[in-house]
C-alpha positions in Angstrom: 4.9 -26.8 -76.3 5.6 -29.5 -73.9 8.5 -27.3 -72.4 6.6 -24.5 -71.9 3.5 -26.0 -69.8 6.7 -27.3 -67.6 8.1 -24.0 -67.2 4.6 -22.4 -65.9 3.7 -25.2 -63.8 5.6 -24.2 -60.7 4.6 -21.2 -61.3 0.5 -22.2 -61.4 1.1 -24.9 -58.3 2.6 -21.6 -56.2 0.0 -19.1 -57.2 -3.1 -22.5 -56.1 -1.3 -23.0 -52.9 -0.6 -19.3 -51.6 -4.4 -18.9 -53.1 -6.1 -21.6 -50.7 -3.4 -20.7 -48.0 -5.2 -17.0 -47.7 -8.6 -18.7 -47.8 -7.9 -21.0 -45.0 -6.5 -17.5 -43.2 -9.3 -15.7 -44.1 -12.0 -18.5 -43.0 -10.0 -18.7 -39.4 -10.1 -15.1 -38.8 -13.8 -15.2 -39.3 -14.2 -18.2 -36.8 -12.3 -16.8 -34.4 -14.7 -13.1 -34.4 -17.4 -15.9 -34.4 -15.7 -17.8 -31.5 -15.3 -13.9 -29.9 -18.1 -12.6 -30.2 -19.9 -15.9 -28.6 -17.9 -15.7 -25.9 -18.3 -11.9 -25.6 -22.0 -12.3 -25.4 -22.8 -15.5 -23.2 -24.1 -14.9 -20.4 -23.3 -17.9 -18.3 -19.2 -16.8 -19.3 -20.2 -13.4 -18.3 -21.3 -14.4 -14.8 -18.4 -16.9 -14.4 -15.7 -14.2 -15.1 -17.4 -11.9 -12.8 -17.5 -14.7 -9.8 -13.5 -15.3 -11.1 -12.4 -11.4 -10.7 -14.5 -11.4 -7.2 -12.4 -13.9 -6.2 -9.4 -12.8 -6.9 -10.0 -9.5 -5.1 -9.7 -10.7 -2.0 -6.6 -12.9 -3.3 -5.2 -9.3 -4.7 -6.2 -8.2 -0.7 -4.4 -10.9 1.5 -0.9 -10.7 -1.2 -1.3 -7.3 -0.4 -1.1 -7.4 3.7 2.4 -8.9 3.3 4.0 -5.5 1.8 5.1 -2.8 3.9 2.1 0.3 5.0 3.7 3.2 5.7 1.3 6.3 7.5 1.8 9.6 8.4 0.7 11.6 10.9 0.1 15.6 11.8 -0.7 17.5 14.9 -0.3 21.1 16.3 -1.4 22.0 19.6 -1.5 25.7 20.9 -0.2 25.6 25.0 -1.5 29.2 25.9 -3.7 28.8 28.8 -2.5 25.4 29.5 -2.0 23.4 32.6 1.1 24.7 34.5 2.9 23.6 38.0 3.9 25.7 40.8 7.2 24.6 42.3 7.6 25.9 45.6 10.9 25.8 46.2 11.1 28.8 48.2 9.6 27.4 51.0 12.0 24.6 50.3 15.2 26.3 49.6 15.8 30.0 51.5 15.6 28.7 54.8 18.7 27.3 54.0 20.4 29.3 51.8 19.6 31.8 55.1 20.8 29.0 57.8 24.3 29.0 55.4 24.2 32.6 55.2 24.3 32.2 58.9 26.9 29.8 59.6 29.6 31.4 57.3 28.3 35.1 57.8 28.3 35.8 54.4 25.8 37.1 52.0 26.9 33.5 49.3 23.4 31.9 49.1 20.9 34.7 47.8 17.2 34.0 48.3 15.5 32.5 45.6 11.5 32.8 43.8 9.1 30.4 43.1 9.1 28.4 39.8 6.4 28.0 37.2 6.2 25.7 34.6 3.7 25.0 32.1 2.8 21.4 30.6 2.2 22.6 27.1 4.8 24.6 24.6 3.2 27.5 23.4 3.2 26.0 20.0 3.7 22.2 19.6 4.0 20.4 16.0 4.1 16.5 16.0 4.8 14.9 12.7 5.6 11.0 12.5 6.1 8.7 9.9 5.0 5.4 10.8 6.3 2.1 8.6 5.2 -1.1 9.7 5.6 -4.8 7.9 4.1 -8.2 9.2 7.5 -10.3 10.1 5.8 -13.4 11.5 1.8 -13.6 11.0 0.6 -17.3 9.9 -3.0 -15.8 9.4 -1.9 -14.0 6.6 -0.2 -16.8 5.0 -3.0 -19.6 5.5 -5.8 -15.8 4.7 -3.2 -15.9 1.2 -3.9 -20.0 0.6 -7.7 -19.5 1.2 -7.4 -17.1 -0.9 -5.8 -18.9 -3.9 -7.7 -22.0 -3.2 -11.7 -19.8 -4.2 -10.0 -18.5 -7.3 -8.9 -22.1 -8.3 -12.2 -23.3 -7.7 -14.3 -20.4 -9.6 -11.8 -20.8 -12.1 
């Protein structure tokens, strides 16, 4: 009889200690959803994490001016009826094309027109893709350590 309470005894001392193992389990899982849901509905803690998540906007902000921006642009303008420039270069030019004519009495230099040039294309598109990224700008770096310094001190 003796040999077969030793025999079971393990067996008993197992089953008691994986039995008050789960209990302990079971009792922290039900003090951490107490723990939780305190936390969950304080209001103080509430306040404090929205004063945190403020301040680490404008952190999220300044880390943010040190990456590249990149823009685009679009434009179409229509020239028709636009400025244009008379050049007169027949008043300029034929009197002496027609003194060379002259002086080699030949018929070389012919008479030209005037020239008329408009500012605008008739159609004009203007696309541009702009990148730009601060190299060297100390305000962003102290605007960063300002930054870090209100979440720290929410915190």
């Amino acid at each position: 009889m003796n040999l077969k309470i030793n025999r079971f005894r393990p067996t008993v001392i197992l089953l008691t200690l994986l039995f008050v193992f789960f209990k302990i389990q079971a009792q922290t899982a039900s003090l951490e959803n107490y723990i939780a849901e305190g936390l969950k509905s304080n209001l103080v803690f509430q306040q404090k994490n929205i004063d945190v998540k403020k301040a680490i906007h404008p952190l999220q902000h300044a880390e943010s001016l040190f990456l590249p921006t990149v823009s685009f642009q679009w434009g179409y303008q229509g020239g028709a009826g636009g400025r244009s420039i008379s050049l007169p270069v027949v008043d300029m030019m034929n009197p002496v094309y027609a003194t060379l004519n002259q002086l080699t009495g030949t018929e070389e230099f012919s008479s030209i027109s005037n020239v008329e040039k408009d500012f605008l294309a008739k159609n004009f598109y203007d696309a541009k893709i702009r990148t730009t990224m601060p190299i060297i700008n100390t305000d962003l770096k102290y605007n960063k350590k300002i930054g870090e310094q209100k979440v720290a001190l929410e915190k």
